[in-house]
Every structure is written in C-alpha cells, then in structure tokens.
N, C-alpha and C positions, 0 to 999 in steps of 0.2 A: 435556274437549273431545272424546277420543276418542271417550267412552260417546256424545255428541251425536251424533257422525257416525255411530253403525252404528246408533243410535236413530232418526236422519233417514231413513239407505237403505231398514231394513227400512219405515219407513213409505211413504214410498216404492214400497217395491215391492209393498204392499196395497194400494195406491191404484192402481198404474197395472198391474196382471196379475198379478205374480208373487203367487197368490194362497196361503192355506195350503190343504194336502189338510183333505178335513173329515174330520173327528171320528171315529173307527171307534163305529160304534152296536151297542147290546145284540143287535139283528137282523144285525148282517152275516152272525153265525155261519147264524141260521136260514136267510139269503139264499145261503150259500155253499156248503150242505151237497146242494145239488143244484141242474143251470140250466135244469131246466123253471121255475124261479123267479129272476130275475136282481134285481139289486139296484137302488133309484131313482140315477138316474144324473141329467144334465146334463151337455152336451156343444157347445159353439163352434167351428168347425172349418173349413177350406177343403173345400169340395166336392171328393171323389174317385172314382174309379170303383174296386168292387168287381172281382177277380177270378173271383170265385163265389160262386154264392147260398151265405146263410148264415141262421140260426134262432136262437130267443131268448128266456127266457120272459118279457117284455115286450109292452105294450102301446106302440109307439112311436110318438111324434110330432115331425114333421118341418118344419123350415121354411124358405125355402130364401130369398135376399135377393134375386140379382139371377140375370140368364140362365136357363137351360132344362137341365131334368136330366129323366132318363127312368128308370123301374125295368123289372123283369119280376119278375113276382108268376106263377109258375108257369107259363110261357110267355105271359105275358098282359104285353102294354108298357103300362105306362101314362104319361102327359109329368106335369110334376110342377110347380103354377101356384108364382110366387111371392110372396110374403108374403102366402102362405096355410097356415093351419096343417092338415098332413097327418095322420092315424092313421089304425094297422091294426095287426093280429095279429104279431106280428113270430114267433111260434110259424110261421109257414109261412115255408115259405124264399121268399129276396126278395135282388135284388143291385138296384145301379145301371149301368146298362150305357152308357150317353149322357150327356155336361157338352158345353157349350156353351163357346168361348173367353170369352162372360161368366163365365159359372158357376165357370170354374176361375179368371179374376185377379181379378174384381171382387165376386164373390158368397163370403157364410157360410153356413152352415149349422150350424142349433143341432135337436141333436136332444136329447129327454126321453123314459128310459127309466122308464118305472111297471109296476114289478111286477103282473104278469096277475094273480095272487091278490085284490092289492090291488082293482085295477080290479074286479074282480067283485065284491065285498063294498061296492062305490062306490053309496050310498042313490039311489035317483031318479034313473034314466039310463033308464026305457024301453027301446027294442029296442035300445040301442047294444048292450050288451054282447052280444045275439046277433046281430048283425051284423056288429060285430067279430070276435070269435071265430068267424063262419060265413067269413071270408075276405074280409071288405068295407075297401075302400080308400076314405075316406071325406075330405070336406075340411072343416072348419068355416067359418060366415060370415065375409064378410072384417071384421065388428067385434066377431068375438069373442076375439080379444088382438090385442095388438100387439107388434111390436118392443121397445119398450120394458120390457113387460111380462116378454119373454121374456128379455131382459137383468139384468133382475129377479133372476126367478127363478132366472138362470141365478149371480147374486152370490150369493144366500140360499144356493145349494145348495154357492159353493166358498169361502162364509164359514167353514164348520168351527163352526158353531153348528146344534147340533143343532135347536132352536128355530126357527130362522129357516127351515132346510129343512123343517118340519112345516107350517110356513105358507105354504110355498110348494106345497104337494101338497095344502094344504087350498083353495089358489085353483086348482091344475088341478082336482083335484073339483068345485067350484065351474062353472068353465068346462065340462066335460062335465054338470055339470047344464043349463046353460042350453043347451047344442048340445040336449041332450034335450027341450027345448020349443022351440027355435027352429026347428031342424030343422038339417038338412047337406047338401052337396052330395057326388053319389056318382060316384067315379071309375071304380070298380069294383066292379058288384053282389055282394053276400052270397051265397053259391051257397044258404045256406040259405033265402033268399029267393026263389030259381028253382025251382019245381019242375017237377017234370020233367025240367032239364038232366040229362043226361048225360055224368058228368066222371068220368074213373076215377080222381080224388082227392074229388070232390065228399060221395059219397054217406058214406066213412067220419066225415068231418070233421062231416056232417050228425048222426049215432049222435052222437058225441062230444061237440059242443056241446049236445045234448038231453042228456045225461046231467049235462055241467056245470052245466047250468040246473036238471036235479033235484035235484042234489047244495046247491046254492046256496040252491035255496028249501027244502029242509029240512033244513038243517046240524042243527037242535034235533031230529032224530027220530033213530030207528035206520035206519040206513043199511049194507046187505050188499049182497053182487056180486047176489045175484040178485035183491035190490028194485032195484037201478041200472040191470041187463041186463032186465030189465023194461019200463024207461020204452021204450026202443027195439025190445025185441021180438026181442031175440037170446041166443045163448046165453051163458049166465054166462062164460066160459071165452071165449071168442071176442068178447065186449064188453070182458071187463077186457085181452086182447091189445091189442087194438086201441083203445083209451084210452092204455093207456101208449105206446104205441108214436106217437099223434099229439101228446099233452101230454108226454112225455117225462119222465113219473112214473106210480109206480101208481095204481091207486082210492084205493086206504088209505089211501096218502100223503096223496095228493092232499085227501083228507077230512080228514085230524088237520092238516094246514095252516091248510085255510078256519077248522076250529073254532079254532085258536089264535090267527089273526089278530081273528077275531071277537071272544073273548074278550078279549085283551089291549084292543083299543078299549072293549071296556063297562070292565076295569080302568081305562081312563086317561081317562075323560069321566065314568062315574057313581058311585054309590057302592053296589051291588049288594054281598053279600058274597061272597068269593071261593066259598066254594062253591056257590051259587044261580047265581053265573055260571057255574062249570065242568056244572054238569046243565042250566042252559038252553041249553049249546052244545052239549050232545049226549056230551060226556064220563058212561060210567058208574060212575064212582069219584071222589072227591076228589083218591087217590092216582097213580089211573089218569094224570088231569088235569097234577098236579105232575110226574109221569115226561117226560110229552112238553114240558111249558111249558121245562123244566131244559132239557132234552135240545136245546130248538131255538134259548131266550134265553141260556143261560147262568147264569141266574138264577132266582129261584123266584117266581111269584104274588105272593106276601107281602112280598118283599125289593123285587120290581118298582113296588106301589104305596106303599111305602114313602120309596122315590124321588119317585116323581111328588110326593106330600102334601111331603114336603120343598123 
C-alpha cells in the first residue's frame, strides 16, 4: 500500500511540474568548458526585469504571453509584441528594463536557449545567420509556432530524455528553416545590413561576423589567422584580438568547435568512416581529430558511434 502511494505522488508530480532534471549529455562537458558557447536550455518563467545588461553564447528566443515588456539591445529600446516569437544574438549585451502590471501577474515567458555554434552549422537559413549575428532583433510570423508548440518543446527538453530533446531542436531547425523562406519581421535592423551607419560598436562586430561566415563556409579547408584576417582586410593580430574579444573565444577555438560539431552530426546521421569524416572536417591527422573529439565529448569517435548503432 505504501509503495502505491509514493508510486502515485511521484507520478503525480510528472504529470503536474515537478518535472525530472534532464539527463547530463556527452556534450555538456564540451558546452561547459567555455560560455562563448552556452548549453540548449528551456525556460518558463514569470516576466522580470534584469538589473544589467548581460551576454551569452546563445542564439535566444523569446516569447512573451500577455502585457508589454521592453529590452535595450545597446542603448537601442525595443517593445517586445506578444505571442510572438522573438530572436537575436544573445552574444551582445541585452537587459529588460520595462514589464507592464500585465506582464508581471498574468503574463509567461518561455525562453529557448540554442547554442550559437549550433545555429551556425543550422542547413538552409539564408541571411538569418548574418543577421543575427550582425545584431538584428528579428520576430518571426505569427504562424510560425505556437503556444502549444512551445509547451511542447518546453516538456521534451525537461523530460530527461535525451531523445526527445533532439526532436525538439530538430523542429526549432525546422522553424528557422521556414522563417528563411517565409521571411521575418524586423524589430531591430542588422547593423551589418546598414552600411554606412556609424556605430562605435557596429563596425567591429561587422569584421567579426564576415570572418564567422568564412570560417563556416570553409570549415573543410585550412584555415590560419591570416587567411581569416584576410577576409576583412586587417591585420592578423588585430583581427584575431578583436574576434575573441566580441565572440568571447579564440579563432582556434572557435574553428576546432565548428569542425567537431560538424563531425559528430555526419557521425550520428551517416555512415562515412571515421576518418573520411575527420579530413573532410578539416582535421589534419586521425589522431589529431581523436585528441580534440576526447578532449570536448568525453568519449572517443568510435565509442560515440558505437552508442548511436546500439
């Protein structure tokens, strides 16, 4: 009779919030060992206002249920629609400075954090990603989720099933493919899309994103400070400063990330052999490859797909 009753509660308490923490994944380590790269989150929450701008290496999205909330995205206000889905760079500092007495008793807010690495390696997104990352505050159609949807996603990610949260980042993909042919509404333009403004944050961020962008479209080539300091037309040494300093990692870094997330997805969808994948990601060694794979999963190439087939 007893077993019955704490069998009852805990189901219970799955059913109505008290949900379990999910799963620690093979990635957290890779996710945690630096936060220019922050880890997939999900978040339900009461609207509150920040003290101070803060930063993040996330692409976040915002949604807000009822009343009026306002941010400042670098002295710049923007009012924030709702049950509208929000995204932008969450790498640039951003606070909420205005809630509405809607907003604060009768309004949620669920926000979704997706790793900017990720994002960027995300197939068929068109300008988003340089427009996101150029500083654009962007909204998507109002029937490209819903509520519901977000509720969803928002269970998958604090089911504790590893599974479940892969399918739920395979429909935000999803959804950002189709923003990419439907189009978006823009809260606040991409500075990399003004040219000419004059913003004495503008122009670095503008370098920085053009190098992201090189970096991205040829992760399979050889890749040094001064093919990167290139793209932008500055000096090696003064480009790779000012890269880390706005992405909040080095070049290097930042380049054996993209190759290992890339890889591990050709691991876990094709059947390339490991090392055919590690030299078309741009790795020049097998061993090379196995150093950094270890060093970020925990675990090695071989033990990884090993998993997956099982």
């Amino acid at each position: 009779m007893a077993d019955g009753v704490i069998t009852s509660r805990r189901e219970s308490q799955l059913r109505f919030g008290a949900a379990p923490k999910p799963t620690p994944r093979a990635d957290r380590r890779f996710y945690g060992a630096n936060r220019a790269f922050g880890r997939f989150g999900i978040r339900s929450f009461t609207p509150q206002l920040m003290s101070t701008p803060h930063r993040h290496g996330h692409i976040e999205l915002n949604w807000l249920t009822n009343g009026e909330m306002e941010y400042d995205f670098g002295g710049k206000r923007v009012s924030v629609p709702t049950n509208r889905l929000l995204a932008f760079w969450a790498g640039l500092p951003h606070q909420t400075v205005r809630l509405d007495e809607a907003a604060v008793l009768q309004g949620r807010q669920i926000n979704i954090y997706l790793p900017v690495d990720a994002f960027l390696l995300m197939p068929q997104l068109g300008r988003l990603p340089e427009t996101m990352m150029g500083g654009g505050l962007i909204c998507l159609e109002p029937d490209a989720v819903s509520l519901d949807m977000l509720n969803r996603w928002h269970q998958d990610y604090r089911s504790g099933r590893t599974l479940r949260a892969d399918i739920a980042k395979l429909e935000i993909a999803t959804t950002f493919r189709r923003a990419a042919l439907t189009g978006w509404d823009v809260l606040l333009p991409a500075w990399i899309e003004t040219p000419g403004e004059r913003h004495r944050t503008a122009a670095p961020v503008r370098y920085v994103v053009a190098m992201v962008r090189h970096i991205v479209e040829n992760l399979g080539e050889p890749l040094d400070a001064k093919s990167i300091a290139a793209v932008v037309g500055l000096h090696p040494n003064y480009a790779l400063n000012l890269f880390t300093k706005v992405m909040q990692i080095s070049v290097q870094k930042f380049v054996v990330r993209m190759r290992l997330i890339w890889a591990r997805s050709l691991m876990m969808d094709g059947n390339l052999s490991i090392a055919n994948i590690a030299y078309q990601c741009g790795f020049t060694s097998l061993t090379q490859f196995y150093e950094h794979f270890r060093k970020a999963y925990g675990t090695t190439p071989r033990e990884l797909r090993r998993d997956v087939v099982a």
